[in-house]
C-alpha positions as CSV (number, residue, x, y, z in Angstrom):
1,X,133.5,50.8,-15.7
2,X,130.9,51.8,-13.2
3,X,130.3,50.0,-9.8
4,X,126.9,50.0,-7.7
5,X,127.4,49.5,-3.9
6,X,125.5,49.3,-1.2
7,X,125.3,48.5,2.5
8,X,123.2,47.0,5.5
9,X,123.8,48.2,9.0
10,X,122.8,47.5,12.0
11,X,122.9,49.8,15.9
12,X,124.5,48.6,19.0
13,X,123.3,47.2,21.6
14,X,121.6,50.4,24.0
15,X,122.4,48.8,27.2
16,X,125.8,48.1,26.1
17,X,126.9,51.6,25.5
18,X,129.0,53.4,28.2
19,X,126.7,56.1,30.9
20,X,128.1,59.1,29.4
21,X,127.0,57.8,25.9
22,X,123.5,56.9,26.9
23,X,123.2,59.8,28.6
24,X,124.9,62.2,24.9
25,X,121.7,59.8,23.0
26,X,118.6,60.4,25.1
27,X,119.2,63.9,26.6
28,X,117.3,65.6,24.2
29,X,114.1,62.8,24.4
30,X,114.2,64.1,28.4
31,X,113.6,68.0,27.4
32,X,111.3,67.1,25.0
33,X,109.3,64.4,26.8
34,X,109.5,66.4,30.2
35,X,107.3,64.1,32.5
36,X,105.1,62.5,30.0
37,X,106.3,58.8,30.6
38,X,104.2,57.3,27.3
39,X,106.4,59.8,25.4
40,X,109.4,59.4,26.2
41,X,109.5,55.7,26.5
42,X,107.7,55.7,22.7
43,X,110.8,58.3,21.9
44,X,113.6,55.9,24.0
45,X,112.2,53.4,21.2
46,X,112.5,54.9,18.1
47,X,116.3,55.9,19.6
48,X,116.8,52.6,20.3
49,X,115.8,51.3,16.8
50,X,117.8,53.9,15.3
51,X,121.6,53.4,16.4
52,X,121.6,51.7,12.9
53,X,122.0,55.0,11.0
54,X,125.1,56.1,12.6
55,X,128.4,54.7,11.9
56,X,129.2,55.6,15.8
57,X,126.7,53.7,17.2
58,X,126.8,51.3,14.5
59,X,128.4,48.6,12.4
60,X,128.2,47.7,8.9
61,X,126.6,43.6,8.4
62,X,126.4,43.4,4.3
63,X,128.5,45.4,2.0
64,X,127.4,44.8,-1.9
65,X,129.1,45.6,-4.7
66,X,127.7,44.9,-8.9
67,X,129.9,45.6,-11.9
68,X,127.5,47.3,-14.1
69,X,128.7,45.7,-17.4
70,X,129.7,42.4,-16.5
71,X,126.8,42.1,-14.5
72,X,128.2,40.1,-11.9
73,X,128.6,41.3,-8.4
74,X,129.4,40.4,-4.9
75,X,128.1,40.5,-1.5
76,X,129.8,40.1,1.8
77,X,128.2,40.0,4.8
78,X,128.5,39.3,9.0
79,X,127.5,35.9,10.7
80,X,129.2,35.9,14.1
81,X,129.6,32.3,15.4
82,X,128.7,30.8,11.9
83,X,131.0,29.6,9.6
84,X,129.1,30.2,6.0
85,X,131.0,28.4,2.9
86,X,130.6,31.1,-0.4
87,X,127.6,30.3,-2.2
88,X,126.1,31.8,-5.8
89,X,122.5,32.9,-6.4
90,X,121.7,35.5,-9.4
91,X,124.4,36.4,-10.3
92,X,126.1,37.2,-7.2
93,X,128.8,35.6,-5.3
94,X,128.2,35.9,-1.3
95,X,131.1,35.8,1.3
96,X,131.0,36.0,4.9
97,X,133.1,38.2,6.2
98,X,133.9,40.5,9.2
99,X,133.4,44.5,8.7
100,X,136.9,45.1,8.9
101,X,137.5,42.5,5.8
102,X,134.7,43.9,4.5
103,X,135.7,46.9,4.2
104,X,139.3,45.9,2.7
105,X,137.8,44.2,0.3
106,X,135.7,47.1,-0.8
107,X,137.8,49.5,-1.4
108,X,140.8,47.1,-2.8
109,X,138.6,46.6,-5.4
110,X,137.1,50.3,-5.4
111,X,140.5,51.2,-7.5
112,X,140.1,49.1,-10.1
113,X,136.8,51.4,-11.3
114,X,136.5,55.3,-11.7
115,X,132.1,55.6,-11.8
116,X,130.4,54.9,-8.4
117,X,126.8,54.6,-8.5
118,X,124.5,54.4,-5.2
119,X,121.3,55.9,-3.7
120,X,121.7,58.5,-1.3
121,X,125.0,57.2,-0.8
122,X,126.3,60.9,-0.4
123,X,124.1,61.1,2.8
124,X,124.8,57.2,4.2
125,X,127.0,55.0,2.3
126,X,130.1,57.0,2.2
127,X,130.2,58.3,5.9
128,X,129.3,55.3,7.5
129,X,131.9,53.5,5.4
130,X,134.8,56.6,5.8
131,X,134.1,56.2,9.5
132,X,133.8,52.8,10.1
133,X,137.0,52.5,7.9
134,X,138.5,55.2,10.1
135,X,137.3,52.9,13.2
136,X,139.0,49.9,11.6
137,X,142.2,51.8,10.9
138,X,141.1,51.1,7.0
139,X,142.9,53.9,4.2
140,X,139.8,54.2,1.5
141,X,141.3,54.1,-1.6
142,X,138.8,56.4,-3.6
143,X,137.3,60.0,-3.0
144,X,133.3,59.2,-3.5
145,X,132.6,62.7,-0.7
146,X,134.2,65.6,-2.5
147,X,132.5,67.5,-5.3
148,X,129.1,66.8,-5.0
149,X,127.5,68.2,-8.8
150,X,128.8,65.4,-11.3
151,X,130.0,68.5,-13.6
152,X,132.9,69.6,-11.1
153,X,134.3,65.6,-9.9
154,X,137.4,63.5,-10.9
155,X,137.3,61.2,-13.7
156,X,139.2,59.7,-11.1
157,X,136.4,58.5,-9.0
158,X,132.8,60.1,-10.2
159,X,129.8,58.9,-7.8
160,X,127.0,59.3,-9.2
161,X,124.1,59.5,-6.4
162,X,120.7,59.1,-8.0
163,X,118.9,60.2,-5.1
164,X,120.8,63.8,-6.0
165,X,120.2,62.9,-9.5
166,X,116.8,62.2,-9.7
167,X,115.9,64.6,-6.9
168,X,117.9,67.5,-9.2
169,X,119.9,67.9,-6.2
170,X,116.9,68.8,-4.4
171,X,115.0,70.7,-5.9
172,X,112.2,68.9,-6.4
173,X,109.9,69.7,-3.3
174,X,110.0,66.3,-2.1
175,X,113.5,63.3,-2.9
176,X,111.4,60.3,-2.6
177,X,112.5,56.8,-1.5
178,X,114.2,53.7,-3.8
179,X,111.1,52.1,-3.8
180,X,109.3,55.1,-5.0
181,X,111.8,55.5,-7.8
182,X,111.5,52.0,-8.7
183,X,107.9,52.1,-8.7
184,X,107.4,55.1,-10.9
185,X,109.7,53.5,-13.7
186,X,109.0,50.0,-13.2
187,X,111.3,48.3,-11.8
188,X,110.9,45.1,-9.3
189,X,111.5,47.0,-5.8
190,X,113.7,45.3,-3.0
191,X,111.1,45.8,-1.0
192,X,108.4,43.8,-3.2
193,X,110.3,40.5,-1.3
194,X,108.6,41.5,1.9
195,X,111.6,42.9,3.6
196,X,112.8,46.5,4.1
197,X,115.8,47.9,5.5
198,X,114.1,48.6,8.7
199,X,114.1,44.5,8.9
200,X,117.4,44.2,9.2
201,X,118.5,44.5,12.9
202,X,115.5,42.0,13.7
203,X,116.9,39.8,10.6
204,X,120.7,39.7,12.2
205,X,119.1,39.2,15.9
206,X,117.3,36.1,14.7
207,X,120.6,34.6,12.9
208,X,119.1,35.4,9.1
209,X,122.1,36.3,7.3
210,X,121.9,35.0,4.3
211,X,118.2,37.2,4.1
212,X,120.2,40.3,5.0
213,X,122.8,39.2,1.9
214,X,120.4,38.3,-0.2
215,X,117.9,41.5,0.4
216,X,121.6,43.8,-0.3
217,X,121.4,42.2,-3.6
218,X,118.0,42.9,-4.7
219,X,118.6,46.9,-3.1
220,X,122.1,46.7,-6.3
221,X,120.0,45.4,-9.1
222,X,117.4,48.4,-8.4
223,X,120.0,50.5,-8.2
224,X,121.5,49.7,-11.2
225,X,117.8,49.2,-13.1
226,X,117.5,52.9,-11.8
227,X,121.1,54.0,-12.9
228,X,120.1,52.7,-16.6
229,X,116.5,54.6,-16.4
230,X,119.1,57.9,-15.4
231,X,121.4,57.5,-17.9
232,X,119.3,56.7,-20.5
233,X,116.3,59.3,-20.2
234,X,117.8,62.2,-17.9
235,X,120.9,62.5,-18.0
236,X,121.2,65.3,-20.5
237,X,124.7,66.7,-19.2
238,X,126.2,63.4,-20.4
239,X,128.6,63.7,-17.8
């Protein structure tokens, strides 16, 4: 059984974050701005914007998960100071939850399957979700970082990233994004809804969460459109 995941982050608050931090973040913008104001303020921004991508300057908001032959799945995702019931919609059942059940969740249900399938999930997915687990005090309960060529991992827990796939572990001069993948074979992009994953943080600031959920959906059934494409047309190790 293979599962697709996926997740939605968000960055911290800049002006929450201790002097020493800020200071560690925006060093770098000050050598390379030097006294050209427009600059640095345009860099500060784009720091700012950023937090999102690191799991220590940032938390997890939607974790999704979609069972590739039962073609079910689930999302959970973060609404502080809402009280969401469950709801359904395309074949996905949606839970609020905090990161740390989350996260529990996830990999409690991570050992029941043996095939992981993401998009540059090697590069994201996993470390933000090892180290946010870490931060939580969360065990994972699968391997998806060790081994990285399909050839050489456990049947135990195989991740198949299609980014390395489909990129040929990089060899190809440039990776390309989801939505490039998805437009090249056809597939109905999560982006074609109008929202991207650089939406997100304004999404969760305005209270959206049930757009964030929904949008981690639509990112799993690409993936899994994609992961069919792969395993249909490329894969010629059979791995």
């Amino acid at each position: 059984m293979s599962l697709v995941f996926d997740i939605e982050t968000i960055g911290s608050d800049f002006d929450s974050l201790d002097e020493v931090t800020r200071h560690n973040l925006t060093r770098w913008i000050k050598r390379h701005a030097g006294d050209n104001e427009k600059s640095y303020n345009a860099m500060l921004k784009d720091l700012k914007e950023g937090l999102g991508f690191s799991p220590l300057t940032g938390e997890i908001v939607a974790l999704g998960v979609l069972d590739t032959e039962m073609n079910k799945g689930a999302v959970y995702f973060s609404a502080p100071g809402e009280s969401i019931a469950d709801f359904e919609k395309g074949g996905f059942l949606f839970k609020q939850k905090t990161e740390p059940e989350m996260l529990e969740s996830f990999w409690q249900g991570a050992k029941k399957y043996n095939e992981f399938v993401s998009f540059n999930g090697r590069c994201f997915d996993v470390p933000f979700l090892a180290i946010r687990s870490a931060a939580h005090k969360i065990r994972p309960s699968k391997d998806l970082m060790s081994r990285r060529y399909l050839s050489g991992q456990s049947f135990n827990a195989k991740h198949i990233d299609l980014l390395d796939q489909l990129s040929f572990y990089g060899a190809v001069r440039r990776k390309g994004s989801l939505h490039l993948y998805c437009s090249a074979f056809n597939i109905k992009s999560p982006k074609a809804e109008g929202i991207t994953g650089d939406d997100v943080g304004r999404l969760f600031k305005e209270g959206k969460y049930k757009e964030i959920a929904e949008y981690n959906s639509w990112d799993l059934i690409a993936t899994r459109e994609l992961y069919d494409v792969w395993k249909k047309y490329i894969n010629l190790g059979n791995f």
